[in-house]
C-alpha positions as CSV (number, residue, x, y, z in Angstrom):
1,X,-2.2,-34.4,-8.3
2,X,-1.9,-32.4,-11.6
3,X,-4.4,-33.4,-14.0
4,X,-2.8,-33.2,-17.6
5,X,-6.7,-33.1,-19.6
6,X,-7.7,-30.4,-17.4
7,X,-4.4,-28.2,-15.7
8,X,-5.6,-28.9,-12.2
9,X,-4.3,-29.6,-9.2
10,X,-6.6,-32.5,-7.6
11,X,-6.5,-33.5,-3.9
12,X,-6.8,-37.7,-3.9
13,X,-8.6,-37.3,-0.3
14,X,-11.5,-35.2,-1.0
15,X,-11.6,-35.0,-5.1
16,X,-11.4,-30.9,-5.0
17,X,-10.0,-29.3,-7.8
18,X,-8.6,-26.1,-8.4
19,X,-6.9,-24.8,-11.9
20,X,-3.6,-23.8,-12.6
21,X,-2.6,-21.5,-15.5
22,X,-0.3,-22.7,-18.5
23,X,2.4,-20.4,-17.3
24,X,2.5,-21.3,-13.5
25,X,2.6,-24.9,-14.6
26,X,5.5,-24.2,-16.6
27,X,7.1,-22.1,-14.1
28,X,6.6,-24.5,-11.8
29,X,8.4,-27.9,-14.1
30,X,11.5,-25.5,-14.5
31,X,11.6,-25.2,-10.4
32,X,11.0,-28.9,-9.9
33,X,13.7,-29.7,-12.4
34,X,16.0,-27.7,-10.6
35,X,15.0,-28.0,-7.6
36,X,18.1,-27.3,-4.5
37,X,19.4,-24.9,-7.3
38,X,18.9,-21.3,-7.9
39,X,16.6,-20.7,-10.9
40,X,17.2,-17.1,-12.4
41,X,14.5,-14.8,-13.1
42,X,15.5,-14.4,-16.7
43,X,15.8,-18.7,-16.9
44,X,12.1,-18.5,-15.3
45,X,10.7,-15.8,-17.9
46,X,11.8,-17.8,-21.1
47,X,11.0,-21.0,-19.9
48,X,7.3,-19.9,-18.3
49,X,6.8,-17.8,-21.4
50,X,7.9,-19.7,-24.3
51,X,8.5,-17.3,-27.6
52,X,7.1,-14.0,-25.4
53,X,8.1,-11.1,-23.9
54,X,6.4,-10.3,-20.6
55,X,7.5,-8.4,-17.5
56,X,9.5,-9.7,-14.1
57,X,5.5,-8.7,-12.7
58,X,4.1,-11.9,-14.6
59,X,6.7,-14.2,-12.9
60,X,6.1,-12.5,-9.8
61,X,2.3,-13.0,-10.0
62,X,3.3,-16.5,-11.1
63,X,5.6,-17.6,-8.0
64,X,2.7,-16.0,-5.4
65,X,0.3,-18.2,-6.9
66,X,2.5,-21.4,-7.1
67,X,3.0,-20.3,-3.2
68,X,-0.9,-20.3,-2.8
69,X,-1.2,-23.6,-4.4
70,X,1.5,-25.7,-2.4
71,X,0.2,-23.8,1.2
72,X,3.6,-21.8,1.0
73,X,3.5,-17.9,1.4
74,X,6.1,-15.3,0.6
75,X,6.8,-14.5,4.3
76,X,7.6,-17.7,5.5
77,X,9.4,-19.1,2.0
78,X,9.4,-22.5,3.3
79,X,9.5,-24.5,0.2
80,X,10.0,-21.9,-2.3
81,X,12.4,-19.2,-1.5
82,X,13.4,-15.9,-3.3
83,X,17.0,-14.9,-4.1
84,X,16.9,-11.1,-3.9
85,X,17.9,-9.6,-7.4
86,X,18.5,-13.0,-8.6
87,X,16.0,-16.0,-9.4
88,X,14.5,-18.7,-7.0
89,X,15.2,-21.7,-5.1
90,X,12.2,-24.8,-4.8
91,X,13.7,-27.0,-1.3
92,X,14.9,-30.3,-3.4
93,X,13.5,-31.8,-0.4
94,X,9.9,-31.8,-1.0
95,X,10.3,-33.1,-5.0
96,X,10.2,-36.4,-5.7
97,X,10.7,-37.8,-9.2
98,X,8.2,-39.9,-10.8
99,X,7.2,-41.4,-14.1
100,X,7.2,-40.2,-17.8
101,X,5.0,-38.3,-19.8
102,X,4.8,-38.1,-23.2
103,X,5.0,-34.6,-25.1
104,X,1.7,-35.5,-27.2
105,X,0.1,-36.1,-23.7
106,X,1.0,-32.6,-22.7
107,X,-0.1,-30.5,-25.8
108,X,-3.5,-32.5,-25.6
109,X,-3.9,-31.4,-22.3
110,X,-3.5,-28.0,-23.6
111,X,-6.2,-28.2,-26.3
112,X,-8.6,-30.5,-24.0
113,X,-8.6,-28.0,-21.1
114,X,-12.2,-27.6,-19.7
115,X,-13.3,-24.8,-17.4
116,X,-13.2,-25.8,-13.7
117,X,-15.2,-24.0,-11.2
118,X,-12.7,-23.0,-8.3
119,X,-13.7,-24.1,-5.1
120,X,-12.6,-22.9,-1.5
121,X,-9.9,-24.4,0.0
122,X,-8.8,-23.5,4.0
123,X,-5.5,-23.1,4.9
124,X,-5.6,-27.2,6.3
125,X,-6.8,-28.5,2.9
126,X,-4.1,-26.8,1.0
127,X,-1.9,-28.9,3.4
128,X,-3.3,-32.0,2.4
129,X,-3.1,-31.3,-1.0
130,X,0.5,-30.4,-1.1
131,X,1.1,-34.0,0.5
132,X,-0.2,-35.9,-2.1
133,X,0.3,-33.7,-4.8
134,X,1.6,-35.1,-8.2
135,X,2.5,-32.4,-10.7
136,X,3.4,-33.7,-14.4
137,X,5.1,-31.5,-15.9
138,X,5.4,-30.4,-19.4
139,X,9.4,-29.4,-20.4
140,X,9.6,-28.0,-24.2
141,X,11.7,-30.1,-26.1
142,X,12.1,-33.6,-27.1
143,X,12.7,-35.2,-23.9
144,X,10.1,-37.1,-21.9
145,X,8.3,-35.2,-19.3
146,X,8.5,-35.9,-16.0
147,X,6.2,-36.3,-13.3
148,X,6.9,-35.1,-9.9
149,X,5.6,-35.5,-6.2
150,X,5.6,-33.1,-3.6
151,X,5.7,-33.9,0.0
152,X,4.4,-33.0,2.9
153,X,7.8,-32.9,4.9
154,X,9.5,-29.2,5.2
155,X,12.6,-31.0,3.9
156,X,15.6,-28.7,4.8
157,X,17.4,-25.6,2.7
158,X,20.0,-23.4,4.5
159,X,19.1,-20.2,5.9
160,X,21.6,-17.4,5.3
161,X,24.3,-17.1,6.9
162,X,26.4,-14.5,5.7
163,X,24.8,-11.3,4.2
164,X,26.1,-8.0,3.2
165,X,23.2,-6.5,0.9
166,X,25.4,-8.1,-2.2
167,X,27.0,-11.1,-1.2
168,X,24.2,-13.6,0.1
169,X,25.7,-17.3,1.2
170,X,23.1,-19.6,2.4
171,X,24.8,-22.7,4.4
172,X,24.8,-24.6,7.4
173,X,27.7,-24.2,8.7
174,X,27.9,-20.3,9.5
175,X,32.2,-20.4,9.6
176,X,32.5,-21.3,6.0
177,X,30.3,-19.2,4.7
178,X,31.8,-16.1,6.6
179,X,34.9,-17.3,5.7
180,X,34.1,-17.4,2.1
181,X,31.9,-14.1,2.3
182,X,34.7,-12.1,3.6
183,X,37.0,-13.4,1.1
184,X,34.8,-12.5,-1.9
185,X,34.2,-9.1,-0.3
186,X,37.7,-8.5,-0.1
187,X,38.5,-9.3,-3.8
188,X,35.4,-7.0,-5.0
189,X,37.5,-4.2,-2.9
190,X,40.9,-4.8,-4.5
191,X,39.7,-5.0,-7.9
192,X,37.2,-2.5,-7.1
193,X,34.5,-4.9,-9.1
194,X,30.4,-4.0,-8.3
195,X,28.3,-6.6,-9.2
196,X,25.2,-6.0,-8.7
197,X,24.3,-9.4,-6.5
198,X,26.7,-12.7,-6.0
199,X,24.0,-15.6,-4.2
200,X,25.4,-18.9,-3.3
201,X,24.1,-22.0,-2.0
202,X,26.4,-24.6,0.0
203,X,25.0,-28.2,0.5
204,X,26.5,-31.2,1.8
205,X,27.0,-32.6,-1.8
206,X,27.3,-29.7,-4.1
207,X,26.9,-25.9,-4.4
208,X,25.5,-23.4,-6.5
209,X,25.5,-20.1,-7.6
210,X,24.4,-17.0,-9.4
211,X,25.9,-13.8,-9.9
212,X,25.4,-10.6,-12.0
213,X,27.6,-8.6,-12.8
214,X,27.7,-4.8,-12.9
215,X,26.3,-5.0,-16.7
216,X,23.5,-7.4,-16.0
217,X,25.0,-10.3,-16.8
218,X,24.5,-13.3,-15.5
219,X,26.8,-16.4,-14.7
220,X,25.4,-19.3,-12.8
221,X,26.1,-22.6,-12.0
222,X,26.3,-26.0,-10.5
223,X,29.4,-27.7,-9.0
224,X,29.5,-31.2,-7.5
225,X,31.4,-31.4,-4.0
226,X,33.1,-34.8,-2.5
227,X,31.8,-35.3,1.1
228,X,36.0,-35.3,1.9
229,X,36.4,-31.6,0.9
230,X,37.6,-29.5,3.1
231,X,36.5,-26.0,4.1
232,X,39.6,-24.1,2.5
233,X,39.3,-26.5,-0.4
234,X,35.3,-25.6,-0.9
235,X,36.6,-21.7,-0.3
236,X,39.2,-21.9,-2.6
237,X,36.8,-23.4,-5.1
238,X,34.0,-20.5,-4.9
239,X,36.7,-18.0,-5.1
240,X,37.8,-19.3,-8.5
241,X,34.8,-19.5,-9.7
242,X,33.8,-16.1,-8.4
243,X,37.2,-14.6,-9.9
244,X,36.4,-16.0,-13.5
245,X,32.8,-15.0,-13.6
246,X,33.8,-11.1,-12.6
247,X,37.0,-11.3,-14.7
C-alpha cells in the first residue's frame, strides 16, 4: 500500500516500509492509468517531471526503480515492459482500480513527507508486497485521483511476434501480426518512408500504437476493436492508421 502522508510503499503483512520518490510515483500513476497501452517516453518525462526539463536518464532511473519496487526486473519485463525507441507498456492485468483521492490529499502528502529509514527487503518479500500493494496516485489536474491495486497474478501481455529492428507487433496470434508486419514493411519500401520505430500492440478488444517518424515525431494511439473483426478488417485498419500517421 502507498501511504499518501509519507510516499511509501507499505506491505499489510509485515508493516515494512520503504520510500518512493515524488517522480517515480508520478511516473508510476501515468503507467497505471494507461495501463495495456504504450506510454511514450516523452508522455512519461512531462508527466513525471511536471514544469522541468530533465534527461531520458531520469526516466530510466525511474522505471528500474519502479521495477525494484513491484519485484519486476528489466530482464524478465514481466509487468512492466520497454518499447525500444518508444515508451512503456504496465500489463493492464496486474491494475486494479480503486477508490478516489482527493487533490488536497495528495499535495499534503507532499508537504507532510517524513524521512523513512529503508529497510531490507528479499526477493520473496518484494513478492508479497506487490500482491497487496495499493498505490494512490496523484494525476495533476482537477480530476479526482485514483487509487490503484496491483496483483499478484502475472496477468498476460503479448510477446512479439513480428520484429524487423523497426516494426515491432506484439500479439497473440503470430499470422496477423506477420501479416500486418509485412504489409507495413512493404508500404515503407514503396514510399520509401524511414521512421525511425512503428510499435504496435494487438489485444482481444483493442489495439494500440506508437510511431515516430523520421523527424521525431510522434503519433500514438488507441483504437477500440469489436470481438467480430476479422483479421483483414483489423489489417486493413492498422494500415490506415499507419498511412495517415507517415503521410
Amino acid at each position: 500500500m502507498l501511504v499518501e502522508n509519507s510516499l511509501a510503499l507499505v506491505n499489510e503483512k509485515t508493516g515494512q516500509q520503504v520510500r518512493i520518490g515524488t517522480h517515480d510515483f508520478l511516473t508510476l500513476y501515468e503507467l497505471c492509468c494507461n495501463a495495456g497501452n504504450i506510454v511514450t517516453k516523452e508522455t512519461l518525462l512531462e508527466k513525471g517531471w511536471p514544469g522541468k526539463i530533465v534527461s531520458e536518464s531520469s526516466l530510466t532511473q525511474s522505471i528500474r526503480n519502479i521495477r525494484n519496487l513491484i519485484g519486476d526486473n528489466g530482464k524478465e519485463q514481466k509487468w512492466l515492459k520497454t518499447i525500444s525507441k518508444v515508451g512503456y507498456l504496465l500489463d493492464a492485468e496486474v491494475v486494479i482500480e480503486d477508490h478516489p483521492m482527493s487533490k488536497a490529499t495528495f499535495f499534503n502528502s507532499l508537504k507532510n513527507t517524513k524521512k523513512l529509514k529503508k529497510p531490507f527487503i528479499n526477493t520473496k518479500t518484494k513478492v508479497v508486497i506487490l500482491s497487496c500493494l495499493v498505490v494512490s496516485l496523484a494525476f495533476l489536474s482537477e480530476k479526482l485521483y485514483l487509487k490503484y491495486s496491483f496483483t499478484k497474478d502475472n496477468g498476460h501481455y503479448p510477446n512479439t511476434r513480428y520484429d524487423n529492428g523497426i516494426i515491432q507487433i506484439y500479439s497473440d496470434k503470430e499470422s496477423i501480426a506477420i501479416y500486418v508486419g509485412e504489409s507495413i514493411n512493404q508500404i515503407l519500401q514503396s514510399t520509401h518512408r524511414k521512421p525511425q520505430k512503428i510499435a504496435i500492440l494487438l489485444q482481444e478488444n483493442n489495439l494500440s500504437y506508437a510511431i515516430i517518424n523520421s523527424e521525431g515525431k510522434i503519433y500514438n494511439k488507441l483504437l477500440i476493436i469489436d470481438n467480430n473483426t476479422s483479421d483483414r478488417e483489423i489489417h486493413d485498419i492498422i494500415l490506415k492508421e499507419v498511412t495517415n500517421a507517415l503521410s
